[in-house]
Every structure is written in structure tokens, then in C-alpha cells.
FIFI-753066 format. One record per residue: residue number from 1; residue in three letters; x, y, z of N, C-alpha, C, O in turn. Coordinates in steps of 0.001 Angstrom, whole numbers, plus 500000, padded with zeros to 6 digits. Example, Ala and Ser with C-alpha at 12.3 -4.5 7.8 and 13.67 -1.06 7.14 Angstrom:
// residues 2
<rec><n>1</n><res>ala</res><n_xx>513190</n_xx><n_yy>494310</n_yy><n_zz>507800</n_zz><ca_xx>512300</ca_xx><ca_yy>495500</ca_yy><ca_zz>507800</ca_zz><c_xx>513200</c_xx><c_yy>496700</c_yy><c_zz>507800</c_zz><o_xx>514236</o_xx><o_yy>496681</o_yy><o_zz>508465</o_zz></rec>
<rec><n>2</n><res>ser</res><n_xx>512850</n_xx><n_yy>497750</n_yy><n_zz>507080</n_zz><ca_xx>513670</ca_xx><ca_yy>498940</ca_yy><ca_zz>507140</ca_zz><c_xx>512900</c_xx><c_yy>500030</c_yy><c_zz>507870</c_zz><o_xx>513409</o_xx><o_yy>501138</o_yy><o_zz>508039</o_zz></rec>
//
This chain:
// residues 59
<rec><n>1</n><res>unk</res><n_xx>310033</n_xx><n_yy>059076</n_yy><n_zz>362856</n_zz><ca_xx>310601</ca_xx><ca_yy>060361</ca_yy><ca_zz>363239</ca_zz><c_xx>310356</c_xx><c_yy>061408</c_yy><c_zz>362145</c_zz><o_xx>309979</o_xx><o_yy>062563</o_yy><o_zz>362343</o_zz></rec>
<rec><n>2</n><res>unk</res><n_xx>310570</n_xx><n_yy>060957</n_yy><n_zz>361209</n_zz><ca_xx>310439</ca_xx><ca_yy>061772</ca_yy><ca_zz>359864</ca_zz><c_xx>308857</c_xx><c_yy>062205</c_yy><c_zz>359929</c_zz><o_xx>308550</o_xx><o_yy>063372</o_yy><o_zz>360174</o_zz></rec>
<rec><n>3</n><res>unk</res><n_xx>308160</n_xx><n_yy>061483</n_yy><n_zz>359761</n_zz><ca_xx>306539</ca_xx><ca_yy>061936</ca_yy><ca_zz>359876</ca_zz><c_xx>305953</c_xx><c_yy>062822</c_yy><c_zz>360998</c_zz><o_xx>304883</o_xx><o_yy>063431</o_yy><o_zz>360974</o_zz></rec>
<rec><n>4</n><res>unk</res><n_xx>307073</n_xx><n_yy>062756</n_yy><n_zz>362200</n_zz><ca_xx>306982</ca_xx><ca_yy>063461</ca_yy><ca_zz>363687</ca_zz><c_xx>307266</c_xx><c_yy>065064</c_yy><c_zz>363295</c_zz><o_xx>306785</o_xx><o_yy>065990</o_yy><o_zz>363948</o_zz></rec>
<rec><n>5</n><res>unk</res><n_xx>308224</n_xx><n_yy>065266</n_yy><n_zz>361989</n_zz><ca_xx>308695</ca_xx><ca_yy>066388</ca_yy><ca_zz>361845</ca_zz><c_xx>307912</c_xx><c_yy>067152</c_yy><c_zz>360967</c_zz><o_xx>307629</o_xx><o_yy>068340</o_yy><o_zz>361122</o_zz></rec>
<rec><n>6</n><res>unk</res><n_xx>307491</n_xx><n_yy>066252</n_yy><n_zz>359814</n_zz><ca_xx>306242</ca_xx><ca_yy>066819</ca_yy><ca_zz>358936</ca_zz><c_xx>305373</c_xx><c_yy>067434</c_yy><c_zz>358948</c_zz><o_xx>305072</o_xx><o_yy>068406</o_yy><o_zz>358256</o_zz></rec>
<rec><n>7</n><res>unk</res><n_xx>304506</n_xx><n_yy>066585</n_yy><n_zz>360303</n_zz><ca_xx>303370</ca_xx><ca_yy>066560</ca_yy><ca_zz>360856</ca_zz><c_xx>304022</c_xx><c_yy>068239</c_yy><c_zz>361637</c_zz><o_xx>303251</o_xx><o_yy>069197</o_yy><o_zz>361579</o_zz></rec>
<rec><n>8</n><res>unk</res><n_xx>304923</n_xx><n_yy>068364</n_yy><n_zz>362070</n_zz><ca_xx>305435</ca_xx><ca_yy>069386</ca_yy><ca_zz>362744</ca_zz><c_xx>305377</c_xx><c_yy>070566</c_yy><c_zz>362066</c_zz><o_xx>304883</o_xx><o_yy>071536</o_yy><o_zz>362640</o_zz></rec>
<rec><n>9</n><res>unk</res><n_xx>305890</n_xx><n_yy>070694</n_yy><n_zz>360668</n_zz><ca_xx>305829</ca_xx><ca_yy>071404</ca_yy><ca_zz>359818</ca_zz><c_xx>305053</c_xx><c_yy>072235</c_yy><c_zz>359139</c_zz><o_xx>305064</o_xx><o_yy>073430</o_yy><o_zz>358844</o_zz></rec>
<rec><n>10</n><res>unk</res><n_xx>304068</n_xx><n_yy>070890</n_yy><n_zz>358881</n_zz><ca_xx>302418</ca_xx><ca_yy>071108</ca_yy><ca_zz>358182</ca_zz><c_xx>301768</c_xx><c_yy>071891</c_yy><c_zz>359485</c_zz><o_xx>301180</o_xx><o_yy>072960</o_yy><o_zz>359318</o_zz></rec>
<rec><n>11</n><res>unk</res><n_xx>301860</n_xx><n_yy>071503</n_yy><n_zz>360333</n_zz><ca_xx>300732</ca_xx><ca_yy>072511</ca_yy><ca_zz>361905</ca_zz><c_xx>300491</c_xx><c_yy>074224</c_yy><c_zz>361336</c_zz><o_xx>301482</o_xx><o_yy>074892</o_yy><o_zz>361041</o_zz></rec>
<rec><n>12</n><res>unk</res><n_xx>299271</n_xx><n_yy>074730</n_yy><n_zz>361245</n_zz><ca_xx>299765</ca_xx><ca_yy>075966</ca_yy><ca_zz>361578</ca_zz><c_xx>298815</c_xx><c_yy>076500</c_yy><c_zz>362524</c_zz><o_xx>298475</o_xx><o_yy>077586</o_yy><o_zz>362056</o_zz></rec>
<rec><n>13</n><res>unk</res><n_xx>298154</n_xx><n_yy>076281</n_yy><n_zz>363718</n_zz><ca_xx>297753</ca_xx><ca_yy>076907</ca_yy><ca_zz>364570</ca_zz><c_xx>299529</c_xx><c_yy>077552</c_yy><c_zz>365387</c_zz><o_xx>299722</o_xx><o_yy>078768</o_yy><o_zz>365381</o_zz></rec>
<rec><n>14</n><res>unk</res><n_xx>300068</n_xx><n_yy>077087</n_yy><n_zz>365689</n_zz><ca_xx>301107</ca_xx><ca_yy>077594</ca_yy><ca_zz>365988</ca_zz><c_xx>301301</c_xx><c_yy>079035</c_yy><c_zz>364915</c_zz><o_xx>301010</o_xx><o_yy>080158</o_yy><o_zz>365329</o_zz></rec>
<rec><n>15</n><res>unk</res><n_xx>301669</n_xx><n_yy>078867</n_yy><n_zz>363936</n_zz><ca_xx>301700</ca_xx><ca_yy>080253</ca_yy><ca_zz>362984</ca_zz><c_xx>300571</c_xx><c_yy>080831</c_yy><c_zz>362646</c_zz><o_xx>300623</o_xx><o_yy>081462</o_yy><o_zz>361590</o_zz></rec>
<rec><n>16</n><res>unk</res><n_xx>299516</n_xx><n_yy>080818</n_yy><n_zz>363229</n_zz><ca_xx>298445</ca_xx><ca_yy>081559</ca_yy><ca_zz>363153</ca_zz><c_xx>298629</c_xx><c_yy>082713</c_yy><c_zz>364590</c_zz><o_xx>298589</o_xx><o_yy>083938</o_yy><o_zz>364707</o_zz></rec>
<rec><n>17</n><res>unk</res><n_xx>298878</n_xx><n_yy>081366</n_yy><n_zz>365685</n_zz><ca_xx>299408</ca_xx><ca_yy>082566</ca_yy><ca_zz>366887</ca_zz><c_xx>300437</c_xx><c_yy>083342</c_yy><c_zz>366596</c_zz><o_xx>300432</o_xx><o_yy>084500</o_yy><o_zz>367013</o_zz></rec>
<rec><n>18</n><res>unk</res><n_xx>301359</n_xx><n_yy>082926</n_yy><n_zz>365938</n_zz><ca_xx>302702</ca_xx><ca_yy>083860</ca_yy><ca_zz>366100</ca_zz><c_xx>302087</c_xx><c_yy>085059</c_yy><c_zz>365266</c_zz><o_xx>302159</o_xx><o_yy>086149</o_yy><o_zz>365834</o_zz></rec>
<rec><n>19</n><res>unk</res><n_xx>301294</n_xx><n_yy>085037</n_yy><n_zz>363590</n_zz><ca_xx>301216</ca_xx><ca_yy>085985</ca_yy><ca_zz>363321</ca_zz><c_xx>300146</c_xx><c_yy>087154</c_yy><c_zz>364162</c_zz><o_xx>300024</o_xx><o_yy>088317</o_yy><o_zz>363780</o_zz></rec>
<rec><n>20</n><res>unk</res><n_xx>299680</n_xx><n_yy>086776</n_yy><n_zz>364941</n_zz><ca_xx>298734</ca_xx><ca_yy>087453</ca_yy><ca_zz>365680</ca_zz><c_xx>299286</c_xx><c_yy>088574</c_yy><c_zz>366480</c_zz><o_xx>298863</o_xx><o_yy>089703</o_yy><o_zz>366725</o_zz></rec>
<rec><n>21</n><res>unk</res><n_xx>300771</n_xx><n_yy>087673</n_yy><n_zz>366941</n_zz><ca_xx>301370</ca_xx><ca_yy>088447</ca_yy><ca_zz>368052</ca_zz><c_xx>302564</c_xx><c_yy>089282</c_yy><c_zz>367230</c_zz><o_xx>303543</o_xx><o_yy>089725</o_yy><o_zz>367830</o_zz></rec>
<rec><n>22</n><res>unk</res><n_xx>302356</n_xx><n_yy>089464</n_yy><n_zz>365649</n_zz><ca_xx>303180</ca_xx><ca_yy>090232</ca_yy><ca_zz>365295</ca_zz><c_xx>302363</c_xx><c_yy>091051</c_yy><c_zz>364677</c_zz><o_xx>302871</o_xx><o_yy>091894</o_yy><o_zz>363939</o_zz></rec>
<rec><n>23</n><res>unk</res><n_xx>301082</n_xx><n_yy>091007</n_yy><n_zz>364811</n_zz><ca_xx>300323</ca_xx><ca_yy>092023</ca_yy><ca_zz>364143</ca_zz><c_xx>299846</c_xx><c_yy>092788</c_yy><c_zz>365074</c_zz><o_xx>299368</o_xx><o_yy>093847</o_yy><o_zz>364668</o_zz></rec>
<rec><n>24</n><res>unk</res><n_xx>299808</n_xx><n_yy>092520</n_yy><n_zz>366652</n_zz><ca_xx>299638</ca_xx><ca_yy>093647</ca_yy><ca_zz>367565</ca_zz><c_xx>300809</c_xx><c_yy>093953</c_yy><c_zz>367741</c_zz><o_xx>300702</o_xx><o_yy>095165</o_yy><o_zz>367929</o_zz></rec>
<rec><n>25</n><res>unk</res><n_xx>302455</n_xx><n_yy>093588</n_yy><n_zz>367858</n_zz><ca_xx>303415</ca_xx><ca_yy>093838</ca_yy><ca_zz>367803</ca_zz><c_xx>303362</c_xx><c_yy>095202</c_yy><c_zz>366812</c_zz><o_xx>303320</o_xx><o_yy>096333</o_yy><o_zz>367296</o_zz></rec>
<rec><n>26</n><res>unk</res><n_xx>303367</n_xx><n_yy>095001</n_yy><n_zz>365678</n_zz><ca_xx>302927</ca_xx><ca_yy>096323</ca_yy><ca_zz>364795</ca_zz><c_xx>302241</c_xx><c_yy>097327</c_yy><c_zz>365394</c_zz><o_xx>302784</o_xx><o_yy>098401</o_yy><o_zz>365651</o_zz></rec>
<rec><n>27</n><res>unk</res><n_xx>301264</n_xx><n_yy>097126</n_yy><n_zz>365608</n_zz><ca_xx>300036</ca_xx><ca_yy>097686</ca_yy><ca_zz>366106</ca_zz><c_xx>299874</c_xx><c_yy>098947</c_yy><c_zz>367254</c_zz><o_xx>299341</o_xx><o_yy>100056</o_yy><o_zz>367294</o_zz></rec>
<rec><n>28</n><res>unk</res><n_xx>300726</n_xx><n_yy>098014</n_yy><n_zz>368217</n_zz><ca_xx>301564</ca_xx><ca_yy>098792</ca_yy><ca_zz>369420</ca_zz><c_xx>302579</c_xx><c_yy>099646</c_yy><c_zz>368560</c_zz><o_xx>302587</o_xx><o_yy>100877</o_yy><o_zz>368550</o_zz></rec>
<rec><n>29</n><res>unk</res><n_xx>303230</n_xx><n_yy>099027</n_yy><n_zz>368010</n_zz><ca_xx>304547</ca_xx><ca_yy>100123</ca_yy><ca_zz>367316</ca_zz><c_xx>304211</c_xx><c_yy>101415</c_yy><c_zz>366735</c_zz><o_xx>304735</o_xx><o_yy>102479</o_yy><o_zz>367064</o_zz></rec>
<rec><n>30</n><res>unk</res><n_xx>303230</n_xx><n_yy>101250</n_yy><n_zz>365776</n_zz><ca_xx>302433</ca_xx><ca_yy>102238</ca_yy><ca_zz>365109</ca_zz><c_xx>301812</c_xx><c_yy>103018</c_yy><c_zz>366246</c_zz><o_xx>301651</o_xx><o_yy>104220</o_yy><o_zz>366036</o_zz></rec>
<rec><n>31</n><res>unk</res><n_xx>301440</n_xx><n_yy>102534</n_yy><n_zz>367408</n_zz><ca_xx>300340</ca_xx><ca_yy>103785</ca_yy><ca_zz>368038</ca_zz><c_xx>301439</c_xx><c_yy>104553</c_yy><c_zz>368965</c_zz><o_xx>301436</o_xx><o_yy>105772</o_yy><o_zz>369137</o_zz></rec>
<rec><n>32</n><res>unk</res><n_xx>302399</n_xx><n_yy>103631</n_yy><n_zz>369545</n_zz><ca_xx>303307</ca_xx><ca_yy>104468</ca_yy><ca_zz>369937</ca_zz><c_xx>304205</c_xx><c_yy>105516</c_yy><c_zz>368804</c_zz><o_xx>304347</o_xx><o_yy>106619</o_yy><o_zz>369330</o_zz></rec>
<rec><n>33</n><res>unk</res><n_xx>304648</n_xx><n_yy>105473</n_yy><n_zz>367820</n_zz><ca_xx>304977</ca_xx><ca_yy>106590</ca_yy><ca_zz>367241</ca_zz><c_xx>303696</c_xx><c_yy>107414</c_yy><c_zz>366836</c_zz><o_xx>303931</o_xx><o_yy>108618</o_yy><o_zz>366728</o_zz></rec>
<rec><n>34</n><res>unk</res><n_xx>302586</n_xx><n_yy>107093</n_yy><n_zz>366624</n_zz><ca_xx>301574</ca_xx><ca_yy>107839</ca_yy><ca_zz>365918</ca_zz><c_xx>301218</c_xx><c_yy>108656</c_yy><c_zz>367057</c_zz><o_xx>301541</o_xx><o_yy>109843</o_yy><o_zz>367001</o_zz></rec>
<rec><n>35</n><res>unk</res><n_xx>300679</n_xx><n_yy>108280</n_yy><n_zz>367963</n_zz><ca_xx>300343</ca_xx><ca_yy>109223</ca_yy><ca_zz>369698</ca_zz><c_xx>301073</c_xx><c_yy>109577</c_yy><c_zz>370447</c_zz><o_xx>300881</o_xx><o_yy>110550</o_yy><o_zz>371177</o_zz></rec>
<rec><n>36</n><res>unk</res><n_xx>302468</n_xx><n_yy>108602</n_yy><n_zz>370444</n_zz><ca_xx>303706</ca_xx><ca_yy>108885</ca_yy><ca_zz>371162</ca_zz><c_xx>303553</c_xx><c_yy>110352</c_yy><c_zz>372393</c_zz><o_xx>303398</o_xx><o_yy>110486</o_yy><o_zz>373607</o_zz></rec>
<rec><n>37</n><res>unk</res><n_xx>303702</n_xx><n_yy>111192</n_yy><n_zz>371245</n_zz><ca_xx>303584</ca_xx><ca_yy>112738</ca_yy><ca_zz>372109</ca_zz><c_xx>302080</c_xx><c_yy>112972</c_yy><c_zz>373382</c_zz><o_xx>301904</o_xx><o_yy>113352</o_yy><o_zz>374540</o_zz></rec>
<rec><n>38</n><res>unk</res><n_xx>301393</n_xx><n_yy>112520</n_yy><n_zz>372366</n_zz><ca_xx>300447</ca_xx><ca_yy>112836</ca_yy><ca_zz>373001</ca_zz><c_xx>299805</c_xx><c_yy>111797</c_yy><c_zz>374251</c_zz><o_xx>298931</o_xx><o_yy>112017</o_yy><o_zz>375089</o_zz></rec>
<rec><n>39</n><res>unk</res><n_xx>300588</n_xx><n_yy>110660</n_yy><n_zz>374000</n_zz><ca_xx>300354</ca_xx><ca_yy>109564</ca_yy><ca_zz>375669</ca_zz><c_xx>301926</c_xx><c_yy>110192</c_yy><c_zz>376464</c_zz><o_xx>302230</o_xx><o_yy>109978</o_yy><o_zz>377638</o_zz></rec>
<rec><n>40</n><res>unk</res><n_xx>302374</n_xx><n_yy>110626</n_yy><n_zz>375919</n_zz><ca_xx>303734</ca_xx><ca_yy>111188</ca_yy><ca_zz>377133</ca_zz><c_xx>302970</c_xx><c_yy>112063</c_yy><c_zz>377648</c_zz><o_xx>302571</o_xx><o_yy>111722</o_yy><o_zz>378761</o_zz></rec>
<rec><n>41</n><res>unk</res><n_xx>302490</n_xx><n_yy>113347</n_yy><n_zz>377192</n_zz><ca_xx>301985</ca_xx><ca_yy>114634</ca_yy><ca_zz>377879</ca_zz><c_xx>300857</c_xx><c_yy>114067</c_yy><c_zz>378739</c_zz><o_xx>300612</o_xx><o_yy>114940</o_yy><o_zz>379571</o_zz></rec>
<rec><n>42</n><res>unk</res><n_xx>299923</n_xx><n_yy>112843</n_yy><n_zz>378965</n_zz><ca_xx>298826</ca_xx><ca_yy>112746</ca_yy><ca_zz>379159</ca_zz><c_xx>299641</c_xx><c_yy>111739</c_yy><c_zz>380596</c_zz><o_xx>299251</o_xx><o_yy>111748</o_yy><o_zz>381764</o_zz></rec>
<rec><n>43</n><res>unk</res><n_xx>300564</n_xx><n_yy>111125</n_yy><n_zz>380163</n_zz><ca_xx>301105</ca_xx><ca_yy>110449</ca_yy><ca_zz>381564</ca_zz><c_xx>301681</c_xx><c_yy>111604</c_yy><c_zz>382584</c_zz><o_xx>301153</o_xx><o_yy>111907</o_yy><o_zz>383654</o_zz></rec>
<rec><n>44</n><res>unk</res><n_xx>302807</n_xx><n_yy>112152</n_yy><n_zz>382063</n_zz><ca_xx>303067</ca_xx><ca_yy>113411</ca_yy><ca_zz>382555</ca_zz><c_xx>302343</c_xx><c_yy>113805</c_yy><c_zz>383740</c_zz><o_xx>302762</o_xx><o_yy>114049</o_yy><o_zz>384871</o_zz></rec>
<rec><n>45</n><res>unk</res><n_xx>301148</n_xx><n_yy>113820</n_yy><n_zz>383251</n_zz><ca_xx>299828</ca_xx><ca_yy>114916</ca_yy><ca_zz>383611</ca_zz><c_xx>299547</c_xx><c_yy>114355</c_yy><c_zz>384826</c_zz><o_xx>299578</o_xx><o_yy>114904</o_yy><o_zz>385928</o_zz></rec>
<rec><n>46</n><res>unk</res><n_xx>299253</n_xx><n_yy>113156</n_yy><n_zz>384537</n_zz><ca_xx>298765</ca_xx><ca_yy>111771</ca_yy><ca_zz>385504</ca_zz><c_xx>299495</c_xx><c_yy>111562</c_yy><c_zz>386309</c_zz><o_xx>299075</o_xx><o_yy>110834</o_yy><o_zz>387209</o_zz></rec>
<rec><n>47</n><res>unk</res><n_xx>300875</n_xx><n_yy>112050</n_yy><n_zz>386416</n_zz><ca_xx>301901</ca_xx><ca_yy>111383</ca_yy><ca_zz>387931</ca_zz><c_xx>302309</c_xx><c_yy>112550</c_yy><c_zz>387776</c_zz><o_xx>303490</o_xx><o_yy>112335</o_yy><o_zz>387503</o_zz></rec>
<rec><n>48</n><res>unk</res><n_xx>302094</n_xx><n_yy>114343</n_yy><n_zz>387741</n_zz><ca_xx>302082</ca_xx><ca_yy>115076</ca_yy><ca_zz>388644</ca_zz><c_xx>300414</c_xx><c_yy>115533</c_yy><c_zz>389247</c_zz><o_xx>300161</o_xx><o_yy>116249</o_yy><o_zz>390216</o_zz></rec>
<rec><n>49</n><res>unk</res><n_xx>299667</n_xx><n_yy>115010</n_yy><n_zz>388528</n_zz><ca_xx>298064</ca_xx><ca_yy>115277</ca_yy><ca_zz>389496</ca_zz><c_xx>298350</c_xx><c_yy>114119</c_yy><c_zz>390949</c_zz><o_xx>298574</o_xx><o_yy>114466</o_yy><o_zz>392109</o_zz></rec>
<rec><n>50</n><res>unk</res><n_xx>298274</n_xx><n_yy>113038</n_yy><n_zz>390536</n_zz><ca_xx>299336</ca_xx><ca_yy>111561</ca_yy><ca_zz>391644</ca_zz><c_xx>300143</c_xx><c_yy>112145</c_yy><c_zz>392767</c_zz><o_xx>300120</o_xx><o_yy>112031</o_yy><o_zz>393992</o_zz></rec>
<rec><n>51</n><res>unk</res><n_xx>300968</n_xx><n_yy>112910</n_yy><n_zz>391775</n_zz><ca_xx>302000</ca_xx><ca_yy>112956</ca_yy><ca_zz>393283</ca_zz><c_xx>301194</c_xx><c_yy>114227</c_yy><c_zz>393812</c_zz><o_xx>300759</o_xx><o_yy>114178</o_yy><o_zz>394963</o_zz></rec>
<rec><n>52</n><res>unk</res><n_xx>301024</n_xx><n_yy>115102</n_yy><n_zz>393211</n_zz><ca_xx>300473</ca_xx><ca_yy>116290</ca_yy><ca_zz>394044</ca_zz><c_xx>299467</c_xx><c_yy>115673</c_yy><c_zz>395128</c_zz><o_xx>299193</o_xx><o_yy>116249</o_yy><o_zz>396181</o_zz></rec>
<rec><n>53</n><res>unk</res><n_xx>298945</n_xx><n_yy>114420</n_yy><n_zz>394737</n_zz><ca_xx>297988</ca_xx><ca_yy>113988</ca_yy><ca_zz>395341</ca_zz><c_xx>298162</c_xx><c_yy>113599</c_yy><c_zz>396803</c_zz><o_xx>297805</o_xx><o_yy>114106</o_yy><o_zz>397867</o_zz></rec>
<rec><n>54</n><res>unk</res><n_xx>298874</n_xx><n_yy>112461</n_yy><n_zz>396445</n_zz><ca_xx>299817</ca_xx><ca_yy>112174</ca_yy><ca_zz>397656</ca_zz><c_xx>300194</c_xx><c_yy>112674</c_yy><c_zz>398619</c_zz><o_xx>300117</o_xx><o_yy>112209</o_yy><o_zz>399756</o_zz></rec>
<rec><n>55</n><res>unk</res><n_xx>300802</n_xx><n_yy>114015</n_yy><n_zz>398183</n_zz><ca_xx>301512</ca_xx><ca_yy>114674</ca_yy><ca_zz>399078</ca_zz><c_xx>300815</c_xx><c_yy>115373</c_yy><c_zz>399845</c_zz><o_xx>301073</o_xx><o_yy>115497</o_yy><o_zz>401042</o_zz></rec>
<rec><n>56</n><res>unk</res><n_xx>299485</n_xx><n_yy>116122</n_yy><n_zz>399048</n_zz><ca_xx>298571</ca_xx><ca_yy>116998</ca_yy><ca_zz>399702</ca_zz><c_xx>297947</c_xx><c_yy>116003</c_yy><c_zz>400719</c_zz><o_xx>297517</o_xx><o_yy>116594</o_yy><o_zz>401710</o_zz></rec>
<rec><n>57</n><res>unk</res><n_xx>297751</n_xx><n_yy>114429</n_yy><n_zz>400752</n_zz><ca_xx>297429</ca_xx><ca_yy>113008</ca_yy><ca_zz>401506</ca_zz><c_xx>298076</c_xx><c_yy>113292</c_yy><c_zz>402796</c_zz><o_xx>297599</o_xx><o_yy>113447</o_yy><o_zz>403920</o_zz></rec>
<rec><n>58</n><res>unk</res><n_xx>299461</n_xx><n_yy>113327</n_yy><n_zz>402287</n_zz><ca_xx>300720</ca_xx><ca_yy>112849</ca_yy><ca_zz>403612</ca_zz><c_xx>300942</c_xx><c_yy>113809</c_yy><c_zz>404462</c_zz><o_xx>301354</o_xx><o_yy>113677</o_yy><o_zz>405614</o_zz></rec>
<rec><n>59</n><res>unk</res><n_xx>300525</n_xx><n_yy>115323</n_yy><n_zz>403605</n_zz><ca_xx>301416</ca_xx><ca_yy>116659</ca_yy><ca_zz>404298</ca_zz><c_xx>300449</c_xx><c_yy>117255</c_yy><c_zz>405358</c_zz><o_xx>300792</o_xx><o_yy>118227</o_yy><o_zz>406030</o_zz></rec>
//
């Protein structure tokens, strides 16, 4: 059992993934405050061109 836990210990493909997923974790964090403004105004943009779209579709 003891060697079951070691062996558990010593692994690090497991912590190779985790740090991966905390370095796009970052990554994402950083681009959302860094662009933040500028992917809001650009969605914005995108679901009233959308809905105008739509509607000019339906009406």
C-alpha cells in the first residue's frame, strides 16, 4: 500500500496537466482584463447586427 502511494506521489504527468490548465487559466484571465473592453464592444456589436438580423428575417 505504501509503495501504491509513492508511486502515486512520484507521477507527474498528472502535474504536468494540471499546470497546463493553470497556465491557460492565467492566460484567459489576463486577456480578459487586458481586451476586456474591447471583446464587450465587439460582442455588443455582434448581437445587435444578429438581432437586427433576425428581425429584418421575421418582420
Amino acid at each position: 500500500m505504501n509503495a501504491k502511494i509513492r508511486r502515486f506521489l512520484a507521477e507527474e504527468e498528472g502535474v504536468t496537466a494540471l499546470e497546463y490548465g493553470l497556465l491557460a487559466a492565467v492566460v484567459a484571465g489576463a486577456l480578459v482584463v487586458i481586451a476586456g473592453p474591447a471583446l464587450r464592444t465587439f460582442f455588443t456589436t455582434l448581437f445587435t447586427q444578429l438581432t437586427a438580423a433576425v428581425t429584418a428575417a421575421f418582420a
